[in-house]
N, C-alpha and C positions, 0 to 999 in steps of 0.2 A: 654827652647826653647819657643820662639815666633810664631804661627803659623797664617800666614797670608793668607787668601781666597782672590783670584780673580774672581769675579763674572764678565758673559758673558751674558747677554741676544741676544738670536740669533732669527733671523726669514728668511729664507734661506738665510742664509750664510757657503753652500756646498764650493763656490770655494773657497773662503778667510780663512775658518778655518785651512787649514794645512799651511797656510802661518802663519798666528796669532799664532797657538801654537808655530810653529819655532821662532819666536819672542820672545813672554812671556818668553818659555822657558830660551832662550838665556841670556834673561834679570834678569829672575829670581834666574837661578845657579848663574849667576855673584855676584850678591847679597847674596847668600848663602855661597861662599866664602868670600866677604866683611863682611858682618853682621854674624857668623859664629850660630848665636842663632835664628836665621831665619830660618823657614821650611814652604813650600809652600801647598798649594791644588786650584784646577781651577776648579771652579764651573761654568758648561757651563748651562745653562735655551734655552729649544725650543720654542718657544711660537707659537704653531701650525706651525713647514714650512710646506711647500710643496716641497721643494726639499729631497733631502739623506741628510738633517743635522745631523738627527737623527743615520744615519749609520755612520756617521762622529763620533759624539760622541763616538759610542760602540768603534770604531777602535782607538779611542784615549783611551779611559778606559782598553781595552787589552794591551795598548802596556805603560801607565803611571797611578801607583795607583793611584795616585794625583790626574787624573783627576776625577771628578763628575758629574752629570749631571740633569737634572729634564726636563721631556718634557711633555707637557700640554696635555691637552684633545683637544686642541682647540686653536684658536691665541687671546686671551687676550690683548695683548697689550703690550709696551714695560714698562709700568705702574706698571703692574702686574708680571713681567718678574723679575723687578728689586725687589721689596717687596718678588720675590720667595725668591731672591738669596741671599737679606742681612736678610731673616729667618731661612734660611738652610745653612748658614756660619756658621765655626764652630772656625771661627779665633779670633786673638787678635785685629788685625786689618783686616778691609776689603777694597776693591776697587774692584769699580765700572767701568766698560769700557767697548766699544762695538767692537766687533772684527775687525771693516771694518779696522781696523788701522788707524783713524783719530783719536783717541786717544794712540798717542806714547808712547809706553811697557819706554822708553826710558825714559821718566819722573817718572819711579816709584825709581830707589832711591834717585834722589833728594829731590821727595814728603816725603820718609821716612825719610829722616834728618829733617828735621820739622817735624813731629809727633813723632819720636821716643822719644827725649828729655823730652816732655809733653808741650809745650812753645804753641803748635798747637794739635788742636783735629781734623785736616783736612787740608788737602793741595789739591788743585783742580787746572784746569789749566781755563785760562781764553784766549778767542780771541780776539786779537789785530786787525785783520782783516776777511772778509769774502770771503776770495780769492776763486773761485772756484761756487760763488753761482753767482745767476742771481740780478742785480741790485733791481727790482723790489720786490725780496723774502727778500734780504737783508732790505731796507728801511722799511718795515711792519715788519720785526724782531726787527729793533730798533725800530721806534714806538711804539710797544707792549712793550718795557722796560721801554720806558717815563711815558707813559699811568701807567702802572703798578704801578709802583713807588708814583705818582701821588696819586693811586686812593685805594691806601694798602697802611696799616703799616710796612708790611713786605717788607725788600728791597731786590730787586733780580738786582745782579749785571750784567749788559748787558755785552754777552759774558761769561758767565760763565757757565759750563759746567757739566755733570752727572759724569765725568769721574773723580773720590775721590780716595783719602786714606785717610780712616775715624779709629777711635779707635774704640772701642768694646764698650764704652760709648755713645758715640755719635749715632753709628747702633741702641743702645735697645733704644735710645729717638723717634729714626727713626719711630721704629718697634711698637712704644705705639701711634702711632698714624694709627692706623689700618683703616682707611675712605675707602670705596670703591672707590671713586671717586678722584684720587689718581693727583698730581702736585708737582713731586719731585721737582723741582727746587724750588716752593714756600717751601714745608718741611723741605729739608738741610737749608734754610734761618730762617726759623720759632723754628727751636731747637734753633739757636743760634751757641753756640759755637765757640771760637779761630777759624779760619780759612784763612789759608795762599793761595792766589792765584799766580799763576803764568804763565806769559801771552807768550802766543806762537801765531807764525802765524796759520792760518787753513791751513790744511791738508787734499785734497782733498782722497776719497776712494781710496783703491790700487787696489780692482777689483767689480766689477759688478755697480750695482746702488741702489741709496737710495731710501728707501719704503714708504719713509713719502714726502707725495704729497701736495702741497700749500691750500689743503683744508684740509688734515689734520691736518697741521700745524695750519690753522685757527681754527680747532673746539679745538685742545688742546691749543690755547692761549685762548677761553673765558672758557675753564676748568678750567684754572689757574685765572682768572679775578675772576670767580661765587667761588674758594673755597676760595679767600685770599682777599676778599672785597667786600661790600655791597653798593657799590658806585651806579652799577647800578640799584638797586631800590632807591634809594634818588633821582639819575637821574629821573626816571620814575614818584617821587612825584613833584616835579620842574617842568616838565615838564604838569601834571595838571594842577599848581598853573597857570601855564604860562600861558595856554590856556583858563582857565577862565578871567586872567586881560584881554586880547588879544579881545575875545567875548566879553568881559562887555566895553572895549573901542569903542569897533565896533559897541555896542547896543546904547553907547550915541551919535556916530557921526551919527547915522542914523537917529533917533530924532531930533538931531541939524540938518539936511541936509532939512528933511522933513517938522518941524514946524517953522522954522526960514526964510529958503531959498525957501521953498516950493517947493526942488527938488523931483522929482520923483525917487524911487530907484528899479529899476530891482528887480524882488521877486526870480525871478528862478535860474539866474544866481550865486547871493549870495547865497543860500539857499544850490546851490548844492556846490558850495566852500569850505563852513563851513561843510557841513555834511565830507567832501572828509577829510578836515583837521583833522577835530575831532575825525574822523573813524580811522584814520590814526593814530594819540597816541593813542588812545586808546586799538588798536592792537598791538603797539608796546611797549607800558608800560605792557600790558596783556603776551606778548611773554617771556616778562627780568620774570615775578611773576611766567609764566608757567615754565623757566628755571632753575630759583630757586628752585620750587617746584617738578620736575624733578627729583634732585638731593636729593632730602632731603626724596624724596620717594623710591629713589634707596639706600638712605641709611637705611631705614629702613628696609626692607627685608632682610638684615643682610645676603646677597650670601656671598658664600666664593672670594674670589678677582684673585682665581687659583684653576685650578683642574689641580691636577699629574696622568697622565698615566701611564710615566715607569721612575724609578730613576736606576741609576749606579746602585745601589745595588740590584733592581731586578733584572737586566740584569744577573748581578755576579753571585745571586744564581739560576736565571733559567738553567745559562750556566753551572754551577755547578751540580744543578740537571740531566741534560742532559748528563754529564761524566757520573755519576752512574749510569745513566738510558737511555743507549744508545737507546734502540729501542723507546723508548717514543718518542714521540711527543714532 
């Protein structure tokens, strides 16, 4: 037997979870009839909500061993959500998906004819369009793919997506790259690895709304910029160079203007120009070295990337405890 994890990372996602099990489920008996060596477990990850997700879990864990679950101390991030849950897989293969249902249960056995053979160590879906987003969100999503590509070794396909069926190979390459400062999209690129995509339209959410807001989108694309390239300090050396030819042209026209032409040259006007100019890179090459340095200082205190609360299995044995020791607390 084959036993394959489906990792969840959730952050209130109360209404949509009893849809998404009804889902998986459906999708995954079918396949346990098709593939008869395949056997399941649904690793859900809380990453601080604030709604009853949490109660949602226990209520799936009573009623399907299968499910599992890991809920934080805290909302970490969907970063650290996802590094819980390809840690604490315990499969041969795993996947990756988020419950809103924008990633369709429905792609998971095609994904496994490609992996199962060995031909693929990944099959993942890719967006052919952005149906459902705002024009404006969409074109700085492609941009940041141009850019990227550009400006890194590493290629990250535009439109491609967290939502994997990865082997159990490809997971521990995943998982040896333990950074605090975490850009899976640039990481599934950076293993490497066979990897088959497969392109679907988007798929707006079945219920509620998305928690990632156009600025947090921004700060997680120069997350992904500052770990998979050093382009923006080479920028910020160029950008030096620049502004000294720039000054030292400006120093001989003003010599020629004055001993040649005998023009008069405004002292204050220039003066404050140049300081404006200069003040101006200087803070902003200062900002990209503070960024860097940001990162490289968070990665040395060496935090853990998640703190666990309650797992399925404390649940199990409190609930447990609590049978033999009814009057307890």
């Amino acid at each position: 037997m084959k036993l394959v994890s489906v990792v969840v990372p959730c952050y209130n996602e109360e209404e949509v979870l009893p849809v998404f099990y009804k889902e998986i489920t459906k999708v995954t008996d079918q396949m346990s009839k098709d593939y008869p060596e395949l056997e399941f477990e649904y690793l859900f990850i809380n990453d601080g909500s604030k709604d009853k997700t949490l109660q949602v879990f226990r209520q799936l864990a009573d009623k399907d061993k299968r499910v599992r679950y890991i809920s934080f101390s805290r909302n970490f991030g969907k970063e650290s959500g996802m590094y819980a849950g390809l840690k604490n897989a315990k499969g041969d293969y795993v996947v990756v998906m988020d419950a809103d249902l924008q990633h369709p249960p429905k792609f998971l056995p095609e994904m496994y004819s490609y992996v199962k053979d060995g031909e693929y160590d990944c099959a993942t879906t890719r967006r052919v369009n952005r149906k459902g987003e705002s024009k404006i969100r969409s074109w700085f999503a492609m941009k940041f793919y141009k850019i990227m590509n550009k400006i890194s070794d590493t290629e990250i396909v535009d439109g491609a997506q967290d939502f994997r069926f990865m082997t159990r190979q490809m997971v521990d390459s995943i998982l040896e790259m333990s950074e605090y400062n975490r850009f899976s999209k640039g990481i599934f690129s950076w293993v490497g690895f066979n990897v088959k995509y497969l392109p679907y339209e988007n798929v707006e959410r079945e219920i509620g709304t998305t928690s990632w807001s156009f600025w947090g989108l921004f700060k997680y694309s120069l997350e992904g910029i500052m770990a998979f390239s050093t382009a923006p300090l080479a920028i910020s050396s160029l950008l030096g160079i620049l502004s000294c030819i720039i000054s030292f042209i400006l120093i001989i026209i003003t010599v020629i203007k004055t001993l040649v032409f005998g023009e008069d040259v405004d002292g204050y006007p220039t003066t404050i120009c140049v300081i404006f100019m200069l003040s101006g890179l200087q803070l902003f090459c200062t900002g990209i070295l503070g960024q860097y340095l940001s990162k490289t200082y968070l990665e040395t205190k060496h935090r853990p990337i998640y703190i666990a609360k309650e797992t399925d299995e404390m649940y199990r044995n409190r609930k447990q405890k609590n049978k033999k020791n009814p009057t307890e607390k």
